[in-house]
Structure formats: C-alpha cells, structure tokens
C-alpha positions as a printed NumPy array, in Angstrom:
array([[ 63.836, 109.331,  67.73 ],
       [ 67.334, 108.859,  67.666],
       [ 67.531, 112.507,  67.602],
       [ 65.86 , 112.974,  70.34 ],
       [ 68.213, 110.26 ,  72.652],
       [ 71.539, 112.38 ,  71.131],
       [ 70.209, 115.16 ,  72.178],
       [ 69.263, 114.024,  75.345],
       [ 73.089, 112.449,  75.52 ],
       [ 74.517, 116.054,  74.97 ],
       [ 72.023, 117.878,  77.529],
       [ 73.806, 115.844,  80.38 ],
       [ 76.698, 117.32 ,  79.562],
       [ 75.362, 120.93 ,  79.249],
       [ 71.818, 121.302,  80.407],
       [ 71.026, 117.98 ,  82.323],
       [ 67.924, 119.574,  84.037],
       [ 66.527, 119.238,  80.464],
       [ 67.285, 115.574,  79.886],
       [ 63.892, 114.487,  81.207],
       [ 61.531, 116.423,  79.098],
       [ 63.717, 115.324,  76.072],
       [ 63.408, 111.863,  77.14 ],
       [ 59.76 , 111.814,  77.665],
       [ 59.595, 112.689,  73.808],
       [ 61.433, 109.929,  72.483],
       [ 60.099, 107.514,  74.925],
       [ 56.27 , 108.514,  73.545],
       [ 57.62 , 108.505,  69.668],
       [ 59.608, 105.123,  70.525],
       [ 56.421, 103.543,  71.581],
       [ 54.314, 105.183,  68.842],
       [ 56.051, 103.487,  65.907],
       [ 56.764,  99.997,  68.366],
       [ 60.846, 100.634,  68.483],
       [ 61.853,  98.659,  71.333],
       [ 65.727,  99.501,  71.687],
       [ 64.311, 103.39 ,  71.681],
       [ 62.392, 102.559,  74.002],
       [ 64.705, 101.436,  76.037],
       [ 67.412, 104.743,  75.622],
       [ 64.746, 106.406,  76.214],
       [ 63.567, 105.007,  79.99 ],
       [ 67.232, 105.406,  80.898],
       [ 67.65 , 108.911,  79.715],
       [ 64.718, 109.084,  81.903],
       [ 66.846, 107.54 ,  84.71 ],
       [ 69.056, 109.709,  84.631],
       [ 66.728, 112.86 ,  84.876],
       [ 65.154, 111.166,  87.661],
       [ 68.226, 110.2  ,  89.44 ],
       [ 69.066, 113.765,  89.145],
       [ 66.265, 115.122,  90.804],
       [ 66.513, 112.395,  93.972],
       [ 63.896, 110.167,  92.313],
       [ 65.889, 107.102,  93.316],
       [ 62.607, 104.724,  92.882],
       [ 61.476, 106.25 ,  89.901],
       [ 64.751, 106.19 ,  88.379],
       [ 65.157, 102.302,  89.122],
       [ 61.932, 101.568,  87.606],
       [ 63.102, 102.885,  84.514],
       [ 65.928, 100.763,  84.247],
       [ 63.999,  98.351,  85.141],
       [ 61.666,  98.747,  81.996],
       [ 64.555,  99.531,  80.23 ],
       [ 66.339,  95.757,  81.219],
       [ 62.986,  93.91 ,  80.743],
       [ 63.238,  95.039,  76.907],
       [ 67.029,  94.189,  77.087],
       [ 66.306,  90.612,  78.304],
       [ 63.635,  89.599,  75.564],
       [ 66.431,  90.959,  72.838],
       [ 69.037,  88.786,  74.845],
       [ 71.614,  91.187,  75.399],
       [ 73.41 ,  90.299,  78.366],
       [ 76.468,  92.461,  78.243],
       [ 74.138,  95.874,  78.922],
       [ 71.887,  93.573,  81.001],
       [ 74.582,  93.391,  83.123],
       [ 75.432,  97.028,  83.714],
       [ 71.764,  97.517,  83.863],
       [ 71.268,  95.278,  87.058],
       [ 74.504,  96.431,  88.875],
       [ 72.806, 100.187,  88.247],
       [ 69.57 ,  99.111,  89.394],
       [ 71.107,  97.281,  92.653],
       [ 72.911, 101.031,  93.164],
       [ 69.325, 102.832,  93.128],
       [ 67.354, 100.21 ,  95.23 ],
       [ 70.488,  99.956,  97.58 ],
       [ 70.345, 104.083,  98.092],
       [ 66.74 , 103.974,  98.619],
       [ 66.862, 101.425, 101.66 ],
       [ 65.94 ,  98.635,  99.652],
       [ 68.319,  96.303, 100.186],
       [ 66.553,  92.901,  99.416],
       [ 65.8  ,  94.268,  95.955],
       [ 69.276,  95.451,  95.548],
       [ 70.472,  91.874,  96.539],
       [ 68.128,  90.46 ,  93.804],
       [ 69.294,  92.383,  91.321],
       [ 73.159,  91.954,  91.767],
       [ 72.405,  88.388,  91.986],
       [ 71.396,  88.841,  88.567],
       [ 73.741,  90.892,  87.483],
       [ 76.274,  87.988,  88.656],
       [ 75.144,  85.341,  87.087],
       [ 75.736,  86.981,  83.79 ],
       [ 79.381,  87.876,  85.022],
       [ 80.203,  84.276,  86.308],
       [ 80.294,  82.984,  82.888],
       [ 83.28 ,  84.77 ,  81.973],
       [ 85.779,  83.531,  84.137],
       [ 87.916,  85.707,  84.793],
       [ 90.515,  84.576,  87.155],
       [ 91.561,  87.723,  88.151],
       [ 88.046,  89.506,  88.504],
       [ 87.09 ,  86.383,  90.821],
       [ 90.647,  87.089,  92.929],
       [ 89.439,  90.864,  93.67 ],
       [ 86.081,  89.998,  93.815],
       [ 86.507,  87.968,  96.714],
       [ 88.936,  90.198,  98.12 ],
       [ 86.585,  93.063,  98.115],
       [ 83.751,  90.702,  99.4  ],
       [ 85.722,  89.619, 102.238],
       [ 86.536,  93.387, 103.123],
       [ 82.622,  93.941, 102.81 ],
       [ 82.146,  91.621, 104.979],
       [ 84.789,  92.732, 107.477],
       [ 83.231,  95.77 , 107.785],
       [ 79.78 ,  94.779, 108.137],
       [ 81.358,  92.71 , 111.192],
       [ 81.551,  89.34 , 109.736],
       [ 84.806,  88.21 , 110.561],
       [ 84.3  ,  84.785, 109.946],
       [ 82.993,  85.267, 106.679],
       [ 85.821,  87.567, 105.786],
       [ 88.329,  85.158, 107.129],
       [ 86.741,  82.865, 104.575],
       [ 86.775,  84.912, 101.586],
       [ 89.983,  86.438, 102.003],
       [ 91.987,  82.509, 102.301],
       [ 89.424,  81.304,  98.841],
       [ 91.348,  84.565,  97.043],
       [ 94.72 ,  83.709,  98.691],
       [ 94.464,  80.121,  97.397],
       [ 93.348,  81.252,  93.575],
       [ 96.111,  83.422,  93.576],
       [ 99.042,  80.794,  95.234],
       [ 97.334,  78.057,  92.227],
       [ 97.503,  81.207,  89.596],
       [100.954,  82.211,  91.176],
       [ 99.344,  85.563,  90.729],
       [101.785,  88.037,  92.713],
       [100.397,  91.343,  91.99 ],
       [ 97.103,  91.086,  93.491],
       [ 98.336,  89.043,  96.762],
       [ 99.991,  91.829,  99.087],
       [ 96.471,  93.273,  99.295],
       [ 94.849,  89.723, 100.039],
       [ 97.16 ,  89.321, 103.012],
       [ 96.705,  92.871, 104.213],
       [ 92.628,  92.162, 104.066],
       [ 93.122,  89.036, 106.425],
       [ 95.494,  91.379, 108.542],
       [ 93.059,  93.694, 109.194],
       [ 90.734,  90.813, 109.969],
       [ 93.388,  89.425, 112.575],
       [ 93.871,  93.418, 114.446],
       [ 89.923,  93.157, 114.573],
       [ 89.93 ,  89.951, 116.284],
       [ 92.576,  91.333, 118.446],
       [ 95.33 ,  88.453, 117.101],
       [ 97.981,  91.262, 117.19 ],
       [100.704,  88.524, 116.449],
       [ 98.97 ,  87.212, 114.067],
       [ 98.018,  90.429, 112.329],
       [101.911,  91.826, 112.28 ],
       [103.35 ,  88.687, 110.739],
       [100.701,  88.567, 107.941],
       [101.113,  92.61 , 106.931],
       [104.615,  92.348, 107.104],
       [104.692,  89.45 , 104.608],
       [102.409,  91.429, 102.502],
       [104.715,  94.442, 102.69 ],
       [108.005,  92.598, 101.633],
       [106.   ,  91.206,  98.772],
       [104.679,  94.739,  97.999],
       [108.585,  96.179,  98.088],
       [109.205,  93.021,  95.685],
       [106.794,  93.762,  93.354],
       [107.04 ,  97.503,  93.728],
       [103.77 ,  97.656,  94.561],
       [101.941, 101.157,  94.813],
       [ 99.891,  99.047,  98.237],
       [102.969,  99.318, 100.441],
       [101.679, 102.69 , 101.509],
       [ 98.221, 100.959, 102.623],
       [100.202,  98.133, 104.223],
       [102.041, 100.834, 106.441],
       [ 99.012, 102.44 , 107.727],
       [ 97.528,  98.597, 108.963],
       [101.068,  98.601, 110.356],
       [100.879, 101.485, 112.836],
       [ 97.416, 100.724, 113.919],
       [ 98.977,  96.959, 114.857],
       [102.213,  98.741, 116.629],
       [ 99.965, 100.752, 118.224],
       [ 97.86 ,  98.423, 119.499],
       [100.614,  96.601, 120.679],
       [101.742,  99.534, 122.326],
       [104.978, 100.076, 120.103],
       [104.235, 103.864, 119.786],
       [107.801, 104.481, 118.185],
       [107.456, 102.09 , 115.238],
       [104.06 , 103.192, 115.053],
       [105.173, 106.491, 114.451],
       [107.989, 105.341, 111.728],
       [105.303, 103.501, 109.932],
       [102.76 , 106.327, 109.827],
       [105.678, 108.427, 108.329],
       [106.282, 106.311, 105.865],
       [103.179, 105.622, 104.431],
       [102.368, 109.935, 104.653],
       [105.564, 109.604, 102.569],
       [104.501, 107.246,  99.783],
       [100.704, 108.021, 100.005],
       [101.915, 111.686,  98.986],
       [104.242, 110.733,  95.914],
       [100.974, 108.744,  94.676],
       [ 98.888, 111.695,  95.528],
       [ 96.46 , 109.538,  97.496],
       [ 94.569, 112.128,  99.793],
       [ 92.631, 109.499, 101.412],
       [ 95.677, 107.171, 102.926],
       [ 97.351, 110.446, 103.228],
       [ 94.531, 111.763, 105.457],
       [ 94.892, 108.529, 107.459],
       [ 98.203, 109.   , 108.062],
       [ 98.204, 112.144, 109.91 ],
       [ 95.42 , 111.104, 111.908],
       [ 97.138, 108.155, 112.943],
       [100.292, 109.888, 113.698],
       [ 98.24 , 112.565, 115.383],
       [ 96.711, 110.084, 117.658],
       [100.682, 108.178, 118.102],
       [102.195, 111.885, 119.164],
       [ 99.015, 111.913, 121.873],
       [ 99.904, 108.457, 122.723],
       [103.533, 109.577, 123.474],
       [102.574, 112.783, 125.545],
       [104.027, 115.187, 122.572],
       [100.438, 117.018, 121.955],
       [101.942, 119.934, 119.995],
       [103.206, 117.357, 116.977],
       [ 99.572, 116.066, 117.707],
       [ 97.862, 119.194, 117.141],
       [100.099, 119.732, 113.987],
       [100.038, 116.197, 112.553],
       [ 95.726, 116.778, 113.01 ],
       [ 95.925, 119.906, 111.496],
       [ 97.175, 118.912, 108.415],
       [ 94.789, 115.962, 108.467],
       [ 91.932, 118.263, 108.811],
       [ 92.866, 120.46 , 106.032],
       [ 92.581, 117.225, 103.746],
       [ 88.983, 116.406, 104.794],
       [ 88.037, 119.185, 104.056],
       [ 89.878, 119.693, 101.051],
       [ 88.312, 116.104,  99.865],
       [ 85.046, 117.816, 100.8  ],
       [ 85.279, 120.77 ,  98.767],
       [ 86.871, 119.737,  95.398],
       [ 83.155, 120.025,  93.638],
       [ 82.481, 123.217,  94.992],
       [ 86.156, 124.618,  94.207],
       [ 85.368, 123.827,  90.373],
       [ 82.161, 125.262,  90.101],
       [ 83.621, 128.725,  91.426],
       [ 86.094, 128.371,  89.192],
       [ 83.627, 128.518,  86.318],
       [ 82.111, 131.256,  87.889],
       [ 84.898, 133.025,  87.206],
       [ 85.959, 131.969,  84.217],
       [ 82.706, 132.707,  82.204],
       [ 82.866, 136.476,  84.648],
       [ 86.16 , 137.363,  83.224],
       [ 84.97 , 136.189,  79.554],
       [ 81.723, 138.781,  79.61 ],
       [ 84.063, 141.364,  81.251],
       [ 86.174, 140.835,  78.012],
       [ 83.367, 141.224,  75.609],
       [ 81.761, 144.426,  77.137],
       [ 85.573, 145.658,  77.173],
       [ 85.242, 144.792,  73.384],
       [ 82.634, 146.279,  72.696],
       [ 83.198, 149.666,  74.65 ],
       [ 87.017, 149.963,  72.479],
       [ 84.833, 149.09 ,  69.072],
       [ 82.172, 151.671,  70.117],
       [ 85.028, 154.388,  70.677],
       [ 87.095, 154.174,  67.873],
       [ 83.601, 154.371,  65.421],
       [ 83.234, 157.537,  67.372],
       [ 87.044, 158.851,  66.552],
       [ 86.638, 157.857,  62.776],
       [ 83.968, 160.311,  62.178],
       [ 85.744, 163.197,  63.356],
       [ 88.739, 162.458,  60.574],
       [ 88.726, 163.642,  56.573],
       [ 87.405, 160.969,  54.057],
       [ 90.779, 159.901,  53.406],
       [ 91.772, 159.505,  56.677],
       [ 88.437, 157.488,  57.489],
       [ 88.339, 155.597,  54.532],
       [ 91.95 , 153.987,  56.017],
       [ 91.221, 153.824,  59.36 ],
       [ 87.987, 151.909,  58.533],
       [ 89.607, 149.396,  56.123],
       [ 92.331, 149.051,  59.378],
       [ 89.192, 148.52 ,  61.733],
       [ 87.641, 146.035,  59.55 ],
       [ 91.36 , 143.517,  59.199],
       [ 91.57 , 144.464,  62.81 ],
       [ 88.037, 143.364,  63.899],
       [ 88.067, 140.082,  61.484],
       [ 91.356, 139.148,  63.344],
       [ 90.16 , 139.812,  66.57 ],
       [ 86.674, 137.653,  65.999],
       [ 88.717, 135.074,  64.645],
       [ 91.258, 134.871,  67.689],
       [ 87.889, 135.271,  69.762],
       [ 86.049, 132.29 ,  68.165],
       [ 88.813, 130.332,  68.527],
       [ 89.029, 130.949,  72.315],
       [ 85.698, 130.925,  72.932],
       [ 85.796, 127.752,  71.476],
       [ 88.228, 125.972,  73.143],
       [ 86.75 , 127.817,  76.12 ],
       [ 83.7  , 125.854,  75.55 ],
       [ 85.52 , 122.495,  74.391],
       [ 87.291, 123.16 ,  78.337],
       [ 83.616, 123.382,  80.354],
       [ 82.263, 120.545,  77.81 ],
       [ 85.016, 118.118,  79.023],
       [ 84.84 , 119.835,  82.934],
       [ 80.96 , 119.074,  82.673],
       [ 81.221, 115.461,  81.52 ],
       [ 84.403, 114.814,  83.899],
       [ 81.473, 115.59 ,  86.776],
       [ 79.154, 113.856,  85.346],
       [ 80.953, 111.017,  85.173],
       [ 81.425, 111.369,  88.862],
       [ 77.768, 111.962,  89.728],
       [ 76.572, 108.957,  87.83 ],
       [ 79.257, 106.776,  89.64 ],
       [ 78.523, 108.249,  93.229],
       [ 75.91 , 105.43 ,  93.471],
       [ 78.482, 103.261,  93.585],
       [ 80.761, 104.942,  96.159],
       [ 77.439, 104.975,  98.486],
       [ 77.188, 101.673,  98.401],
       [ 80.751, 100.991,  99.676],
       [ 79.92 , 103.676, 102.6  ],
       [ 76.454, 102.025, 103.756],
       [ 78.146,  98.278, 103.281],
       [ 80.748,  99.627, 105.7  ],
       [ 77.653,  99.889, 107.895],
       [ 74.884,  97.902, 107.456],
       [ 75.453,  94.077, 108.41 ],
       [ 75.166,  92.062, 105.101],
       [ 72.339,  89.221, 106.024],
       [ 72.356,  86.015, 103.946],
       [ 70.828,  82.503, 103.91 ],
       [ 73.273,  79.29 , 104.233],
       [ 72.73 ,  78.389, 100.842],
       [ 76.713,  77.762,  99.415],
       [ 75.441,  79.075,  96.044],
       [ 73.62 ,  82.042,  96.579],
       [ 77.04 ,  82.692,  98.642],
       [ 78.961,  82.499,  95.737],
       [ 76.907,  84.512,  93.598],
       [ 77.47 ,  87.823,  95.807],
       [ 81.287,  87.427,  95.824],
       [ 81.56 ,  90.155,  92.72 ],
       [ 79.499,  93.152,  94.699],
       [ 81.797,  95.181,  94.04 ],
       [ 82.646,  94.776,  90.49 ],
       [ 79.42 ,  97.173,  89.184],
       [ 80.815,  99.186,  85.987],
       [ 79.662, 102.651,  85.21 ],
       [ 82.235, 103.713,  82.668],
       [ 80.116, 102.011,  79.357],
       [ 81.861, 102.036,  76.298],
       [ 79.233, 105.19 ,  75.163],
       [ 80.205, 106.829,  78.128],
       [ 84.435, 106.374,  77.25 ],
       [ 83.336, 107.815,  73.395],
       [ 81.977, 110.634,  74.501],
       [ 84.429, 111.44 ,  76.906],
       [ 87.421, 110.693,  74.417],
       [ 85.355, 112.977,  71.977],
       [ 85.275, 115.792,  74.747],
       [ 88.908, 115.546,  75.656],
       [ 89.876, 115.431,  71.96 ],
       [ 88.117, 118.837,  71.689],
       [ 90.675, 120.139,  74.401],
       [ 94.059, 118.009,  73.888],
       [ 93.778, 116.673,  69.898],
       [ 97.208, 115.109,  69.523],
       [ 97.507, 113.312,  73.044],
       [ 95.85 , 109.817,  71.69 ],
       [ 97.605, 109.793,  68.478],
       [101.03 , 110.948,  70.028],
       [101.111, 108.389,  72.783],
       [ 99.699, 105.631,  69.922],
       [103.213, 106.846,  67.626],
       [105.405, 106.534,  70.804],
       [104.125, 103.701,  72.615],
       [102.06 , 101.422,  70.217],
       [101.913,  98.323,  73.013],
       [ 99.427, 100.741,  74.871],
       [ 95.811,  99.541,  75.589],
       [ 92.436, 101.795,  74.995],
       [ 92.699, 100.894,  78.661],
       [ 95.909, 102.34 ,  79.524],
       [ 94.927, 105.297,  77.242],
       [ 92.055, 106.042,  79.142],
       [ 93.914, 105.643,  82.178],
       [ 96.738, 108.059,  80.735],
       [ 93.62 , 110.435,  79.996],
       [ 92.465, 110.425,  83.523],
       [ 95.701, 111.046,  84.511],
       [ 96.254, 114.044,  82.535],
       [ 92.802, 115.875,  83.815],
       [ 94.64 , 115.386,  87.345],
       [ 92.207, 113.196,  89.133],
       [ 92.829, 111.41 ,  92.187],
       [ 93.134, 107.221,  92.3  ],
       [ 89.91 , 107.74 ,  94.337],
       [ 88.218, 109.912,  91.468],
       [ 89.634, 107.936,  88.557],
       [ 88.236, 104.11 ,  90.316],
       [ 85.342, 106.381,  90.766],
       [ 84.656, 107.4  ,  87.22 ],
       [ 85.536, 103.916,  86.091],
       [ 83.141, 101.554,  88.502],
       [ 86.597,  99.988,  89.731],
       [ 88.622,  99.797,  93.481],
       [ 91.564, 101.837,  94.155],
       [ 93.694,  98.801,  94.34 ],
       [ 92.763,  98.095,  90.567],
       [ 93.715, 101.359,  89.604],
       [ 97.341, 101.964,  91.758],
       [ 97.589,  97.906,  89.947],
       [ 97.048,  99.654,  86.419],
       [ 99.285, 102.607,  87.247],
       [101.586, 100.261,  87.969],
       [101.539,  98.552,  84.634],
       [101.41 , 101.805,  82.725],
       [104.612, 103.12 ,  84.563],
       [106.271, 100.142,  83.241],
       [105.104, 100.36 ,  79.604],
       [106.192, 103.855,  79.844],
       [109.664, 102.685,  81.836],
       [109.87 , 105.372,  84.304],
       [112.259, 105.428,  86.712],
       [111.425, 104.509,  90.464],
       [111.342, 108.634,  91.729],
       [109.122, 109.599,  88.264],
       [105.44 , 109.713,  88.817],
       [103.011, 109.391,  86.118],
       [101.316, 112.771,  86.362],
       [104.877, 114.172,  85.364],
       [105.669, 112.44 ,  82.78 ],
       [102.446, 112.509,  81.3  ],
       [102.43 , 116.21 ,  81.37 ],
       [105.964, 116.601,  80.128],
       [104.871, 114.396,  77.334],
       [101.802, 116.962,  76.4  ],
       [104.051, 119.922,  76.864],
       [106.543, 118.443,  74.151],
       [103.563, 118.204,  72.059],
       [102.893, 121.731,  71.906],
       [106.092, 122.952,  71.949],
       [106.514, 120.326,  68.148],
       [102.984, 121.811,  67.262],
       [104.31 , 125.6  ,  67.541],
       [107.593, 124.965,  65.723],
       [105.324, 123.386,  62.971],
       [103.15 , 125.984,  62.414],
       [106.473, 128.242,  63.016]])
C-alpha cells in the first residue's frame, strides 16, 4: 500500500492525470487489511486527482474523510493543514459557510500556539480582509489590536505595514490628513528598519497625493516605488506603479508619458499572465531539440556502419574498435544529459505543482477582496477568524520532495551554503532555494501558504545573515555563490 501512495506522490510530479486511478488502489487495499493512516494518504491522493480535474466538492470530501481518520488518531498538526485545505475547496466552490466552519477549526488548533508574531500578521491580514470586503470599521479595529501587540512586543519589523493597513483604511474613508500622516510614519520607520515595504508605502502615498490633488508629489512617489519595486523584482507593485503614474501624467495633461507609463504597465499584466504558458513552450522545445539530437544520432551511427563495410578487414577491424570507445563515450555523455535533463523537468514539474496546489489559496484572497465577510456579534467566534490567512500548503513532505528534486539539479548548493553560513535556518535555505529557481515574492509566498510581506520580512533577514551590502540583491549573490561552486567543482575534477 505504501507503494502504491509513493507512487502516487511521484505521478504528480510526472503524470498527475494518473494519480487518481493509483489512489483508488491503495484506498481499496488500505481498507481491505483495516490501515487507517493509508487510508487516509490515500483519500488525499484522491484529492488531489479530483482537484485536478475541477472536482472541487469531491475533492473536499476526501479530505474530509481523510481529517475524520486524522481526528480519532489525534493528530492535530496535519488536522490543521487539512481544515485550512478543506476551507480552500468549499470557499472555491461557493460554499462559504462551510469554508467558515472549517477554518474555525482549523484555528482553534493554531490558537494554542501562541505565537506572538503569527497573531500580529494575522490580524493585520484580517483587518486588510476586511477592508476590502468594505468593513472599515472592522478593519479599523483589527489593524489598532495588531498595532498595540506590536508597541507591548516593541516589535518594529512588522509595524510599517500595520500603519500602512490603517492608512489605506483612512484614504477609503476619505480622511486624507489622516491617511498621509499615518503612511508617512510608516515609511520613516520602513527607511529605519530598511524595510523591503517602503516600496508599498510609496504607492499608498501617490494615491493619497493624488487624491489630495498634489499631482507632482504624486508623481515623485510613484517613481520611487517603480524604482524600489524593480530592484526587489516585485512585478505586482511594479505594475501598480505605472498605472498610477499613468493615471498622474493624465491628471497633469501630459498624455504621451501616460500612454508610455500604461504601456509598460500593460506589458507586465500580461507578462504576469503568461509566465505558465511561457514554461510549458519552453519544454516544448526543449524535449523537440532533444529527439532532433537523437535521430541526428542515429542517422551519423547508421552512416559510418555503412562506410566500415566498404574498408579491408584491417581497416574495419580499427575503425570498429574506434566506433565502439566512440559510441560508449557518447552514451555515457548522453545518459548523463539526459539525466540531468530529466532531474531539470522533475524539479520544473514539482516547482508548478507546488503552485497549482497553492492557487486555492491565492483565490481565496481574490474572492475575499470581493465578497463581504458576514459574521455574528459573538467576540469569540470574532477572534477565531483573525488567522484566515495563515493556511499552509508547503508540508514538510512537500519541502522533502522538493529539496530531493532540486538536489537532483544543484547537489552542492545545501551543503555549500551549510559550510559558509552555518547560522542559516532549513527556513532560510528553502527560501535561498526559491530564490535560486528565480521566482517572484508573489510565487515564492505562493508556494509557501505565506503573504508577501512575510516573505520581503524573510528576505530581509536572509540579506543580513548573508551581510550584503544595501545595492546587492539576493538573486545575485545567490547566483554568484552557485557559479563559484562550479567553477571549485571543475578545478577539482581538473
């Protein structure tokens, strides 16, 4: 049986349309010989397959089999991922009282850690929620309980984006004044801390200036954050940035900087748009240029069999003893690309994976943006909603496989960076991973079930542990780090 759920674990990498007849197997064998934590793989295997497929119900009634079993063997840690994922499905489907149930649930397991932090962006990101859903009094609220954890924690890092949250909840209300002072206290603590949010902090700027009808400083403050937002590589404030100083150029009368400024702006959404679809063509070609290769092979091999006749013994008796060291070279320098070739679409394939199984997630921050959140007065059923957004979907099975997968590709990054920088985290590893493959902050808090605040905060730290400069990014160094590796590798083998 546990056969059957590896195998099912390496067809989502490879062949996920085959997951669910895999599943069904070790779900019937599972419940044949009475083997409940099978069973329980098994149903969300199954979950998968059906998620896959746009089964969205059927998929959430596996995993919820799959938690019942979980609950009578009292493990709470998977319950918990469990319920956030079922929440996800139920929420997709247009069941949002179920959903509500379920992250409820998932909650009340996650309350008992208390984790200061986790409750400061928890009600952050609850009070944004709520913003958006057009509860501005329930924001307001939120937003000043996070503000006052983090003034008793004197916790620094996480408070520019508290006060830019009850900014944005002042320029909705229309309390301009209000809304300037507030961001601009957030973005001198952001410059003091050196905080990758200043960039965010600009863009509320130039919507306030704007609003106020301060077109210039508008404009200065949509510069800047285009400016920062592209050293981080942050498409999506980037994007934002040239739409807003698209819109400040129309403002001012100056429509060609408009039209240019909206150009570039829609060049990003649809570059945002297409990133899946420019990866699959890519593999398209790649495996196109790889059978190419082999026919190529094979046409040269068939050729010189055909020359080696036409010689005396001696002559072919050489030549095929040439052909034969030739050929044995040549498969061996083949396997090994091949290999790595495949070790490169094994880590591509479980890179988007990771990303499909997380887009639940991402829709549920795009309908909450929507929908208008209701709720009974009851103080505690209030509090247990304030972590909404705090559903993981990088497990720790998920981060093995994947480290597995990347080791295939890059097999001296972990233990290089573990020689040079011992004080690093699996954490900041995994981070430094992410990194490497060249995924946005949006695609890496994607893959790892967190905001985009957490992970600029954890690129942050990292660039500290690895004490870069102030005009060194990450991606750089990272990469200059990897190509040192190979280049000591080389001169090894040398």
């Amino acid at each position: 049986m546990l056969t059957l759920v590896s195998i099912c674990h390496e067809q989502q990498k490879i062949h996920p349309d085959s997951v669910l007849n895999t599943a069904q197997k070790a779900l019937r064998l599972s419940q044949e010989i009475k083997y409940k934590i099978g069973e329980a793989y098994a149903y969300n295997q199954l979950a998968f397959a059906y998620h896959r497929q746009g089964k969205i119900l059927k998929a959430a009634d596996c995993l919820l089999k799959a938690s019942e079993i979980y609950k009578a063997l009292h493990l709470n840690d998977v319950l918990e991922s469990l319920y956030n994922n079922i929440a996800i499905l139920y929420f997709t489907a247009g069941e949002e009282s179920k959903s509500i149930i379920f992250l409820n649930r998932a909650i009340e397991i996650n309350r008992v850690s208390g984790d200061s932090t986790d409750l400061i962006i928890g009600l952050t990101n609850l009070g944004d929620a709520y913003l958006k859903a057009g509860s501005d009094s329930l924001a307001l609220i939120y937003q000043l309980e996070a503000l006052a954890i983090s003034n008793i924690l004197n916790e620094r890092e996480l408070k520019p984006n508290i006060l830019r949250g009850i900014g944005e909840i002042y320029y909705k209300q229309k309390h301009y004044q209000q809304a300037l002072a507030t961001e601009q206290q957030a973005l001198q603590l952001a410059y003091t801390n050196d905080s990758a949010q200043a960039y965010e902090i600009q863009i509320s700027l130039a919507k306030i200036y704007t609003a106020l009808g301060l077109h210039k400083k508008a404009m200065k403050a949509a510069e800047i954050a285009i400016s920062l937002a592209r050293k981080a590589d942050d498409r999506v404030v980037l994007k934002e940035g040239y739409l807003l100083l698209s819109q400040t150029y129309a403002d001012l009368g100056d429509y060609e900087e408009a039209y240019k400024s909206y150009t570039k702006y829609f060049v990003l959404y649809d570059s945002i748009g297409n990133v899946d679809n420019a990866i699959a063509v890519e593999k398209l070609n790649y495996q196109h240029e790889i059978e190419k290769k082999e026919s190529q092979i094979a046409n040269l091999y068939q050729k010189h069999n055909a020359d080696t006749f036409k010689r005396n013994a001696f002559i072919v008796a050489l030549i095929t003893l040439l052909v034969i060291a030739l050929l044995l070279y040549n498969r061996h320098r083949l396997i090994a690309t091949r290999n790595m070739a495949l070790k490169k679409q094994e880590l591509d394939f479980y890179v988007k994976s990771l990303l499909e199984k997380s887009e639940a997630l991402a829709s549920i921050n795009e309908e909450l943006d929507l929908i208008k959140i209701h709720r009974s007065d009851d103080s505690e059923q209030t509090d247990k909603y304030k972590e909404i957004y705090q559903c993981r979907i990088l497990t720790e099975e998920d981060w093995d496989n994947f480290k597995k997968s990347f080791e295939g590709i890059y097999p001296t990054f972990f233990p290089s960076l573990r020689l040079q920088y011992p004080q690093l985290t699996t954490a900041e590893l995994r981070l430094s991973a992410l990194i490497k493959l060249n995924l946005t902050i949006k695609e890496i808090s994607t893959i790892l079930g967190i905001s985009p605040d957490s992970v600029k905060t954890a690129r942050y730290r990292l660039k500290k542990k690895y004490q870069l400069e102030e005009n060194e990014t990450l991606r750089d160094f990272i990469n200059k780090i990897t190509s040192k590796i190979h280049r000591d590798e080389a001169n090894v083998k040398g």
